[in-house]
N, C-alpha and C positions, 0 to 999 in steps of 0.2 A: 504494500500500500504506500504511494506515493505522501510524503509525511510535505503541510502546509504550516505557515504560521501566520493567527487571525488574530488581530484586537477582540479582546472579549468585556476590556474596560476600559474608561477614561478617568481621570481624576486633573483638580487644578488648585492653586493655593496662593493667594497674593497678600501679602502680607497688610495688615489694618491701615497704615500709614500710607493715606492718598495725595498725592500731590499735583494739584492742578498746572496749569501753567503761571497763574495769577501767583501763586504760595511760591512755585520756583523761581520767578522772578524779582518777587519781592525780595527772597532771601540773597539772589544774586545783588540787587540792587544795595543790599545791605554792605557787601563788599564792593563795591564800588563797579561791578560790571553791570554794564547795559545787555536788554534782549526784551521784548513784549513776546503775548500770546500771538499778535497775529502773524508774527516773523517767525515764531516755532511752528506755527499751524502750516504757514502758505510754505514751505519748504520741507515739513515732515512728516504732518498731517495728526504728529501727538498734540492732544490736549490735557494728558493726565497723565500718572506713572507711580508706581507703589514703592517704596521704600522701606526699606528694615527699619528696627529698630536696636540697640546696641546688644550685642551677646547674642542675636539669635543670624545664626548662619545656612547657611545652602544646604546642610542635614537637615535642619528641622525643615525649612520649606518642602522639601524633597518628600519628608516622611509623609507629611500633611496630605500633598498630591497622592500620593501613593497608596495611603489608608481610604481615601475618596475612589481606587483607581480599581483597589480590590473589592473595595465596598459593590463598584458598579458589575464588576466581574463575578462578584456571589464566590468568590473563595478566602481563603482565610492565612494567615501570615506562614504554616504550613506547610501550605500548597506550593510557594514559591521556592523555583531552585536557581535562579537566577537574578543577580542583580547589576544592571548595568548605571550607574549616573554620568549623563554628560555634564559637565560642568567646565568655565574655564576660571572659578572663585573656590575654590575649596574650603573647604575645614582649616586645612589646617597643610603643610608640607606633606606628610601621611601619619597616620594611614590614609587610606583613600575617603573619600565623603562616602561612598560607597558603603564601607565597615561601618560608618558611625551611622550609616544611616539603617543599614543592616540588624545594629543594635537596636538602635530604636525601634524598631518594627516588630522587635522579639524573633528574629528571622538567626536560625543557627544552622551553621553547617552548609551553606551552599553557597560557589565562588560568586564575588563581587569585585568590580571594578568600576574604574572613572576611564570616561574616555574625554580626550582634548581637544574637540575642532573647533573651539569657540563659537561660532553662532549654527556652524554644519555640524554641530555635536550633537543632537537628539536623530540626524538622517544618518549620522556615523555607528549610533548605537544602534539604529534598528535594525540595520546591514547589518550587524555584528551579529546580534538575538536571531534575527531571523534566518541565521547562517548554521548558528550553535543548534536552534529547535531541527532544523532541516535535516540535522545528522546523528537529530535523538542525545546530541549531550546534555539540553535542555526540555523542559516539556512546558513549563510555566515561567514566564520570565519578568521582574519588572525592567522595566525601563522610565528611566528618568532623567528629566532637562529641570537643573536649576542653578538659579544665579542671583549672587549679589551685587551687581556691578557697581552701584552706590559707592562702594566702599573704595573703586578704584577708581572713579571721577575725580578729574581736575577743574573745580567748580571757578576754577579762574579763566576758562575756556571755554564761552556758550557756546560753541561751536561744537560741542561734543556734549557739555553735561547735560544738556537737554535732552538727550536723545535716551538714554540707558532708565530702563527700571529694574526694580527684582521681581522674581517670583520662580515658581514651579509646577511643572506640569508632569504628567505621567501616563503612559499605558501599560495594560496585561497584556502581554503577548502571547499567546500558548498553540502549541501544537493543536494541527486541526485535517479533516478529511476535505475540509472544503477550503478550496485558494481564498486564501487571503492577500495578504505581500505577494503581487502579480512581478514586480521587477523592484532593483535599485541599483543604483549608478552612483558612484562616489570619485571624486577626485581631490588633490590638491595641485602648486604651483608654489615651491619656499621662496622662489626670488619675488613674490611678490609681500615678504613678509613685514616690510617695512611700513604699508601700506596701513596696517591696522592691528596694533600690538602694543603690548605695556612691556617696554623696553629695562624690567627690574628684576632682582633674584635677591634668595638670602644668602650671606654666605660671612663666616665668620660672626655670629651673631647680630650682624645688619644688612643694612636695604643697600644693594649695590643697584647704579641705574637709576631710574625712575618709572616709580612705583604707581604711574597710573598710565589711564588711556591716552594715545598718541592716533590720529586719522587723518588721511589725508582724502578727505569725501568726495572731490571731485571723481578724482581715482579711481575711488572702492566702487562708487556710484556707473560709472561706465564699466568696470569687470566687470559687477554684480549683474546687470542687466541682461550682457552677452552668455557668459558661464551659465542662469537662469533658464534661459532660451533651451540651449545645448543639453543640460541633462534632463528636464522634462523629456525632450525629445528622444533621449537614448532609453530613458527609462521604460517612452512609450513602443519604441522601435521593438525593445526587447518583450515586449507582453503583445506586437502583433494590435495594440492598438491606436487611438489618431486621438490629437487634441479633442475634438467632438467628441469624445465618450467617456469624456472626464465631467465631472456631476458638482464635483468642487475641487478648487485648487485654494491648500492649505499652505501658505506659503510663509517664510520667516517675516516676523515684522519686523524691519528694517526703519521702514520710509516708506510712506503711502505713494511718492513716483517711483519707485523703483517695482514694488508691485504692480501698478496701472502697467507699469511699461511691461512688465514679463505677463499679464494678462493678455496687451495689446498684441505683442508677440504671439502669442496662441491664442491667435482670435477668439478669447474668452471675453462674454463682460462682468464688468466686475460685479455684479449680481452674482456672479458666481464663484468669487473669490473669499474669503472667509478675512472680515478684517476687524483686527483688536486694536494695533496699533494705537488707535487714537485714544484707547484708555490703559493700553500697559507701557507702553512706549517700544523699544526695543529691549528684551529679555534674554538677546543673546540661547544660549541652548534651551531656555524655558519658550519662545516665544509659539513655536511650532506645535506641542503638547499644549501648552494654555489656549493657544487657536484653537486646535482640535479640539477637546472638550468642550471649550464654549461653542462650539459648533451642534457638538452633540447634546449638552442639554437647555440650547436654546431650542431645540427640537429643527435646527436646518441641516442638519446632516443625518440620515435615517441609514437604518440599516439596509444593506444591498448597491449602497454608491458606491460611486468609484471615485477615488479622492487621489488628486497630486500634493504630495509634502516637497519641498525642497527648501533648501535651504543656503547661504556663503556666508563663510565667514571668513576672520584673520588665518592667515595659514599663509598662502589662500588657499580655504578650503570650501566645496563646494557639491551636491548631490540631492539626488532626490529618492523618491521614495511613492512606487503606484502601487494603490491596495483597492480592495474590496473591504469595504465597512460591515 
């Protein structure tokens, strides 16, 4: 029996602390940078974004997604033999977020890891789960995107700090008779690493480098668009099917033009595109799981669609991800 891997849950988790554009401006303003809502709006399309509050990190968001993920899934901490978190804000150096987040869940004895493609990290892990179920190393798997970017903002730079939130999202992935994960496509490109990267490390008990977000948007904004196009396309080549038969496209929230434009690209409209942006902002590895599930319990995403995920991030890393719901 040819062995498949379906979503059987969603779950999502944003942390209490809402912030408008009006609350980040003002607090910019307090430091003496300028930016309004209409200049984040008309170039990003964010008007809100959630933010941690001190001591609670990309574990506990993680876990939170994850108890909502199983909840939806009808199994129980258990059941899971698999735990993947994308994240590019960890816990901690190691162990993994993965471990800590493992504990939290009461989940013992089955391998956990973090994977790193910063914003392609939730499309890197489901390629990874969906690889592992395929060959029966796994049967039930979570997977999870979460992030604290907050914490790596240079609020002296509106050119970037506007754009990041926290949060987490998550799916059950589990072995199945019926196709689920039709294709995925994954890439990177390191010489474009300069592009979009926190240029820091620890090492001898401090911060060598610098320790926050560095973008050059113009830049990311023309890769992202093209790279966008390209693996949707490979993903659908490989499953034998055409833009038209895609029901929603789940896409990273970035930037509301950079979506419009990879919709435009496959002659999608955006009726059909699933968009949070303007209230989580960009969530980095969470943003593609928080899509999805608000997708699904806003009731626009039913069971038996066909959904594109995809995703780019710093790397440059980039891929997508065609399933049946």
């Amino acid at each position: 029996m040819t062995i498949y891997s379906r979503i059987s849950g969603t779950g999502s988790y944003l942390p209490p602390r809402r912030l408008t554009n009006a609350d980040l401006v003002a607090e910019l303003a307090a430091q003496g940078i300028e930016s309004s809502d209409d200049w984040i709006v008309e170039r990003t399309g964010i008007r809100a974004r959630h933010f941690v509050d001190a001591g609670v990190g990309s574990s506990d968001l993680g876990a939170e997604a994850a108890q909502l993920a199983m909840q939806a899934a009808g199994c129980q901490p258990s059941d899971i033999d698999l735990i993947i978190v994308a994240t590019s804000t960890p816990d901690m150096v190691f162990p993994s977020t993965a471990a800590l987040l493992q504990s939290k869940l009461g989940i013992v004895g089955c391998p956990v890891f973090d994977v790193q493609a910063v914003c392609s990290g939730f499309i890197y892990a489901m390629t990874v789960a969906d690889a592992m179920i395929k060959t029966g190393t796994a049967k039930r798997a979570l997977v999870i995107g979460a992030e604290v970017f907050s914490r790596i903002l240079d609020f002296k730079d509106r050119t970037t700090c506007v754009l990041f939130g926290d949060g987490a999202g998550a799916v059950v992935l589990e072995a199945s008779s019926t196709p689920g994960i039709l294709a995925t496509d994954i890439h990177a490109d390191g010489k474009y690493s300069e592009l979009l990267c926190v240029p820091g490390h620890v090492s001898g008990g401090a911060i060598l480098g610098d320790p926050v977000l560095k973008m050059d948007g113009q830049a990311v904004f023309k890769l992202a668009v093209g790279v966008l196009e390209e693996t949707a396309l490979a993903s659908l080549s490989k499953a034998g099917l055409n833009a038209s038969d895609i029901d929603w496209l789940v896409p990273h929230q970035a930037n509301i033009r950079i979506m419009q434009s990879t919709a435009r690209k496959l002659k999608m409209s955006m009726d059909k595109v699933i968009v949070t942006v303007d209230q989580h902002g960009n969530t980095s590895a969470a943003s593609i799981p928080l899509a999805l599930d608000h997708g699904v319990r806003t009731g626009q995403i039913t069971k038996g669609q066909t959904l594109m995920l995809e995703g780019v991030g710093g790397g440059f890393t980039w891929g997508s991800v065609l399933l049946k719901y």
